[in-house]
C-alpha positions in Angstrom: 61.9 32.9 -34.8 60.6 29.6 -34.5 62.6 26.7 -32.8 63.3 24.6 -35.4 64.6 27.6 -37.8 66.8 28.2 -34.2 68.0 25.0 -33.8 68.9 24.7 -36.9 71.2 28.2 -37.0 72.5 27.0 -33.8 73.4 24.0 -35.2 75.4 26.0 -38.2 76.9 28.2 -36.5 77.9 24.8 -33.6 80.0 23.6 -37.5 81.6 26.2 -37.7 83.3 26.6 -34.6 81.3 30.2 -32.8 79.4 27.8 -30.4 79.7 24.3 -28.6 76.4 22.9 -27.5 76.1 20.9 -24.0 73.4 19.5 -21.7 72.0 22.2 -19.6 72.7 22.1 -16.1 69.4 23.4 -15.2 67.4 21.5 -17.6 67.5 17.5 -18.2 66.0 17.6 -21.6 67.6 21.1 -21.6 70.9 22.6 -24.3 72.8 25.1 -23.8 75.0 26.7 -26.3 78.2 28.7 -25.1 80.3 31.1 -27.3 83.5 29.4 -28.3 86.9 31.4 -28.5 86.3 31.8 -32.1 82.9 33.0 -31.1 83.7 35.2 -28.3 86.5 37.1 -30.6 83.4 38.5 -32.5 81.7 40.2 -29.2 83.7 43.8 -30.5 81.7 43.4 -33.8 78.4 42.5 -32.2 78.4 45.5 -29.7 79.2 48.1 -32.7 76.3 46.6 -34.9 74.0 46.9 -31.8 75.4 50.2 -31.4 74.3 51.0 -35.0 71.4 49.3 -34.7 70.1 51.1 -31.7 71.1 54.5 -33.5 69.1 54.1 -36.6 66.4 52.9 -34.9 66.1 56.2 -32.6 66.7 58.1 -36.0 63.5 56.4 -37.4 61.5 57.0 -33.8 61.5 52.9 -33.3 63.6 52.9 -30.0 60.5 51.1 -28.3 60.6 48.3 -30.9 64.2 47.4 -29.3 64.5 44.3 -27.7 67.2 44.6 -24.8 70.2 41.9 -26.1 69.6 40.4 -22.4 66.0 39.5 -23.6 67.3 37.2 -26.7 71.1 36.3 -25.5 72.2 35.6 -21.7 76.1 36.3 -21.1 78.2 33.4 -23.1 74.5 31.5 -23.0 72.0 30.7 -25.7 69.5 28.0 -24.6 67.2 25.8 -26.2 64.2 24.8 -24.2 64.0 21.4 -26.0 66.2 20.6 -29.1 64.2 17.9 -30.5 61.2 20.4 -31.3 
């Protein structure tokens, strides 16, 4: 995925209400996007499509194509390097 097509789902999902976006804390130029209540109440749907995800794949043999959800999405963090990219 390329930044801007990132930022820009970030940004959609930041209007309707799943994430707020903030200055990162670690990063001047930094953003960080945490899970809003509204967002957090989907985690229970999330885990059961990585569930299903992760059992399909190991029906097709592509288990080492997995990325680990760590790899793409901290707890309650997404960040963006530099949102102006």
């Amino acid at each position: 995925v390329s930044q801007k097509v990132l930022i820009e789902q970030l940004r959609a999902l930041e209007e309707h209400g799943m994430v707020s976006r903030q200055p990162s804390a670690r990063d001047r130029q930094g953003i960080e996007y945490l899970l809003t209540p509204l967002g957090e109440s989907l985690r229970p749907i999330l885990e059961l499509l990585i569930e299903w995800g992760v059992h399909h794949a190991m029906e097709l043999d592509e288990a080492d194509r997995l990325l680990p959800c760590e790899a793409v999405v901290r707890d309650r963090i997404i960040r963006s390097e530099n949102e102006n990219a």
